[in-house]
Backbone as JSON, one array per atom type, in Angstrom:
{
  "sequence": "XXXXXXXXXXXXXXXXXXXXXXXXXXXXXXXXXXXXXXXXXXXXXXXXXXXXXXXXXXXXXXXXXXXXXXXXXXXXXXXXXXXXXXXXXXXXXXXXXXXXXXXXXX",
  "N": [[217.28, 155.39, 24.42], [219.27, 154.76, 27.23], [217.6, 154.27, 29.82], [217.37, 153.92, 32.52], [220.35, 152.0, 33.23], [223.26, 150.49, 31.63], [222.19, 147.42, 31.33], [219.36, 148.14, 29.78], [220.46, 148.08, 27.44], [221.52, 146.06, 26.53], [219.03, 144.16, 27.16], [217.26, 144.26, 25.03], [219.08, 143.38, 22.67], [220.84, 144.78, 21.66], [223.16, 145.73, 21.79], [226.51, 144.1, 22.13], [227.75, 142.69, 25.05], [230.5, 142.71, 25.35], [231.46, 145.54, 24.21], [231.02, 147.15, 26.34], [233.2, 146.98, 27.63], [236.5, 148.09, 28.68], [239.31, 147.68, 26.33], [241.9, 147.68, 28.16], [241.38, 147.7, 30.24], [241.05, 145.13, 31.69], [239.22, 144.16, 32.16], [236.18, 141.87, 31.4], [233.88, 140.48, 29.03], [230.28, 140.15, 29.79], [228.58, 137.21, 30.16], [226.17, 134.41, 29.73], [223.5, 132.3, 30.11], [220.87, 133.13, 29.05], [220.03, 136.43, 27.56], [218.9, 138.05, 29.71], [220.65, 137.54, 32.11], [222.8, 137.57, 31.0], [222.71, 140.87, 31.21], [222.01, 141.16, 33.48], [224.33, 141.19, 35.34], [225.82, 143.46, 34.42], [226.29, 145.04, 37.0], [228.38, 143.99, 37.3], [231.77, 145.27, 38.35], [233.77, 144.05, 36.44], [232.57, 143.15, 34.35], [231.42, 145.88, 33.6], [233.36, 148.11, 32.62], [233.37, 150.9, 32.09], [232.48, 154.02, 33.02], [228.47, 154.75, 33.6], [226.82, 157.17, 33.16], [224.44, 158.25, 32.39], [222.01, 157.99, 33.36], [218.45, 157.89, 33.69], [218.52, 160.58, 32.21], [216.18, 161.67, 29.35], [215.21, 162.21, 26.27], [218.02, 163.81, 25.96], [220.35, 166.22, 25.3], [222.48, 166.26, 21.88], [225.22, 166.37, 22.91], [225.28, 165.62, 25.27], [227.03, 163.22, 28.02], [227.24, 159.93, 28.19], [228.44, 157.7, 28.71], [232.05, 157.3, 30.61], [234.92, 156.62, 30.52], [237.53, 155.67, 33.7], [240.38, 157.55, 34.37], [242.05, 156.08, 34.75], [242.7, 153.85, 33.09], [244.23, 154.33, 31.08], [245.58, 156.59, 31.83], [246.74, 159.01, 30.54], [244.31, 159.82, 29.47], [241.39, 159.94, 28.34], [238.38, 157.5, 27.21], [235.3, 159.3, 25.51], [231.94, 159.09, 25.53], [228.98, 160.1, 23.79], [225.64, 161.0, 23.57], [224.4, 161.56, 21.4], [225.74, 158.85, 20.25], [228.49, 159.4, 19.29], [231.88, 159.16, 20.1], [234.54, 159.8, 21.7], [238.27, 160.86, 22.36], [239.62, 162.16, 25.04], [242.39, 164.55, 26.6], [244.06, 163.95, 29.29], [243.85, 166.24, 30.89], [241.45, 167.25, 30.4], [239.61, 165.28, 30.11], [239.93, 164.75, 32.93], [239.0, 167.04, 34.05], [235.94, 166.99, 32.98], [235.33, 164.52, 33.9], [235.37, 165.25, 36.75], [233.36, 167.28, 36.36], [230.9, 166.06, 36.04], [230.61, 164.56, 38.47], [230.33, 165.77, 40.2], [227.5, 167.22, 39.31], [227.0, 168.05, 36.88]],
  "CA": [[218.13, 155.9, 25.48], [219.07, 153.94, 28.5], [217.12, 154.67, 30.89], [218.39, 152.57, 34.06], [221.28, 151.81, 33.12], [223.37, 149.58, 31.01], [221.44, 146.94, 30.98], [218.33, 148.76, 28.72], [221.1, 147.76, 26.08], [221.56, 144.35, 26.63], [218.06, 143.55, 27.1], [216.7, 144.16, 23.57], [219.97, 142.67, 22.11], [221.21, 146.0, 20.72], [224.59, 145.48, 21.72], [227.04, 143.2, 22.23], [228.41, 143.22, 26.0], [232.12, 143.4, 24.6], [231.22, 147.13, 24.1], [231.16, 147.87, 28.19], [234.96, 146.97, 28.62], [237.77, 148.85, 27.71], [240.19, 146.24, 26.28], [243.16, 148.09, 29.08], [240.59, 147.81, 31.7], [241.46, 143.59, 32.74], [237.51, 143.39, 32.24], [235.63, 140.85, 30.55], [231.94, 140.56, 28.84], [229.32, 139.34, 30.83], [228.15, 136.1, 29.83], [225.31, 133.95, 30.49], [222.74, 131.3, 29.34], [220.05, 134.44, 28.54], [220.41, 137.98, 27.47], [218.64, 138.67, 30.94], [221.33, 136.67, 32.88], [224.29, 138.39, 30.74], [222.3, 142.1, 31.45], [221.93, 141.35, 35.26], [226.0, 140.77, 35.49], [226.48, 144.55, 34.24], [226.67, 145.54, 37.83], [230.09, 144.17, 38.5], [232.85, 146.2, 37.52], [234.44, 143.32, 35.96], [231.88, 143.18, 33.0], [231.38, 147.18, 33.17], [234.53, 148.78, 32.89], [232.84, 152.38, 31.95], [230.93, 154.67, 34.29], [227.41, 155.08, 33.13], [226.85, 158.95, 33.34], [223.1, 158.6, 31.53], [221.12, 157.67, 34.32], [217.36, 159.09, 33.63], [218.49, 161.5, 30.45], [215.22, 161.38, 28.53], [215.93, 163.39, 25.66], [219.12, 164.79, 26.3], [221.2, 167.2, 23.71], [223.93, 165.8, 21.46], [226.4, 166.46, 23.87], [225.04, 164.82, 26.95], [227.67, 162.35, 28.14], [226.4, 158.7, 28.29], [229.55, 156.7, 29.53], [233.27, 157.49, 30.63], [236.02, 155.39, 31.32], [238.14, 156.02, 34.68], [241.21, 157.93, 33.94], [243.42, 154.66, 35.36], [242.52, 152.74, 31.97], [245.12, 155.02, 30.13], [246.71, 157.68, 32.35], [246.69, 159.62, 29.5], [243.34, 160.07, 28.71], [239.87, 158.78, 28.5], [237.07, 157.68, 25.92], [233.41, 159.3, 26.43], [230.8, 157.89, 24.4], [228.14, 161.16, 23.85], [224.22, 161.03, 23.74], [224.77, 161.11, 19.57], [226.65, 158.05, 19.91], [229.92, 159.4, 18.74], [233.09, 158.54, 20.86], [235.95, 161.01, 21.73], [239.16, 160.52, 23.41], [239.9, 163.36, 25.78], [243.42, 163.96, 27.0], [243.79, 163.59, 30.95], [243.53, 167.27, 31.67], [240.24, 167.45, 29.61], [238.52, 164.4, 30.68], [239.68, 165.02, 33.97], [237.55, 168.34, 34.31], [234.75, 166.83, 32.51], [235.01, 164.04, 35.26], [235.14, 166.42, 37.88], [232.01, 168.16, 35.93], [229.91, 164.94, 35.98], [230.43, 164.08, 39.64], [229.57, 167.12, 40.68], [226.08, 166.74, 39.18], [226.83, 168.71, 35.85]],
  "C": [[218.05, 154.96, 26.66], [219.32, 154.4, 29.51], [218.06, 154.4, 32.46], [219.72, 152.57, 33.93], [221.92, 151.31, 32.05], [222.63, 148.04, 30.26], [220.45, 147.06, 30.02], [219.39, 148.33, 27.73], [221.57, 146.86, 25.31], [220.41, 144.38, 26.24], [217.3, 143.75, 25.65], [217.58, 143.81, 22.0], [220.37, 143.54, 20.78], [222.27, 146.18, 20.85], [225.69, 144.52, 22.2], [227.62, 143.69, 23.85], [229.67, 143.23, 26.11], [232.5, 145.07, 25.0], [231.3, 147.72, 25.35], [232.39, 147.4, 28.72], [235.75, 147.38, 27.87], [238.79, 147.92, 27.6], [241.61, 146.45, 27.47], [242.63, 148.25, 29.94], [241.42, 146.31, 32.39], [240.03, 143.01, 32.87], [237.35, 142.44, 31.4], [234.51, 140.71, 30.26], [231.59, 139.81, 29.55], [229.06, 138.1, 29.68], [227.02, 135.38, 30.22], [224.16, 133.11, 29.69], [221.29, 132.2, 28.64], [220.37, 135.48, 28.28], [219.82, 138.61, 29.19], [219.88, 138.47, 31.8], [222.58, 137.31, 32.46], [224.0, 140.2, 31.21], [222.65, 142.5, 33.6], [223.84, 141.71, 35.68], [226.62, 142.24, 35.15], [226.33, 145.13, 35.56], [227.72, 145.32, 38.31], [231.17, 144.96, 37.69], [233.6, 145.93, 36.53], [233.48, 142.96, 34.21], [231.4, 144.85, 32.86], [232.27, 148.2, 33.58], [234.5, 150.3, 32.28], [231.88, 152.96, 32.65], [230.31, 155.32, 33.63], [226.98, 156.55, 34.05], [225.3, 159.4, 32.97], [221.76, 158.42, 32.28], [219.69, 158.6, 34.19], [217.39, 159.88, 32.78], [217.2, 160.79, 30.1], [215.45, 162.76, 27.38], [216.77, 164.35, 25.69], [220.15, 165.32, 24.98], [221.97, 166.09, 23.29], [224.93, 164.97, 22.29], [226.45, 165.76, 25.29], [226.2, 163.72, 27.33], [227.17, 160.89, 28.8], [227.12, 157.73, 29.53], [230.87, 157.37, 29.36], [234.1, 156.51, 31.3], [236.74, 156.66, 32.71], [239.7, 156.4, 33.95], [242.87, 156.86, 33.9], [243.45, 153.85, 34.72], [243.74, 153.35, 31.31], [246.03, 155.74, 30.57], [246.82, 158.73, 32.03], [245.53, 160.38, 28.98], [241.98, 159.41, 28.78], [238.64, 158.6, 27.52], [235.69, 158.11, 26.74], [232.69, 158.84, 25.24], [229.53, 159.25, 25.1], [226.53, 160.45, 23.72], [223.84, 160.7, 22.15], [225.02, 160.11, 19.45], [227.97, 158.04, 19.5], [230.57, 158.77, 20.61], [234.05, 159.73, 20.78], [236.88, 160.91, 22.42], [239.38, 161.9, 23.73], [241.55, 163.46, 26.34], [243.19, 163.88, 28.53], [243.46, 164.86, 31.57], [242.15, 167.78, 30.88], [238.87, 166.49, 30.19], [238.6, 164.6, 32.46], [238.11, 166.09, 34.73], [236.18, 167.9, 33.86], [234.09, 165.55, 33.5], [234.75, 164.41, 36.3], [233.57, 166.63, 37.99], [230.42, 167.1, 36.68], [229.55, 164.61, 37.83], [229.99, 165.09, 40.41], [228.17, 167.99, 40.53], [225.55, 167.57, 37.78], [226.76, 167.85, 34.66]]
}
């Protein structure tokens, strides 16, 4: 589980940083002459085009929500990426509320 942030997922070269931009974001993977050096770079928006929602979870259910995109990638809709690892697209009045939920400290 990542702890901190994004990064924890870089740094043990468990995923590719591809995976933190939504291809209708305008982002682009981090890059960099180390995996530390491409990890550090997930603070700009421009290599993490999903808001990390997982902050601190240590054993969290299923259902916990990890990452969500901003509803302005699609209009339509938004991918979350769960605690399981699955993926789900929501439509806009679904993810909305569940955006809502999140910021609101649920």
């Amino acid at each position: 589980m990542p702890t901190f942030g994004p990064a924890d997922l870089i740094m043990p070269d468990r995923v590719s940083p591809e995976v933190f931009i939504c291809p209708a974001s305008g982002g682009e993977g981090a890059t960099g002459a180390t995996t530390a050096e491409v990890a550090s770079k997930l603070s700009n928006p421009l290599h993490l085009t999903y808001v990390y929602a997982g902050k601190g979870l240590v054993n969290p259910p299923s259902n916990a929500v990890l990452f969500y995109e901003p509803l302005t990638h699609h209009g339509n809709g938004a991918n979350v990426v769960f605690a399981d690892a699955s993926a789900e697209w929501l439509n806009a009045k679904e993810a909305g509320k569940l955006i809502g939920e999140l910021q609101a400290g649920f």
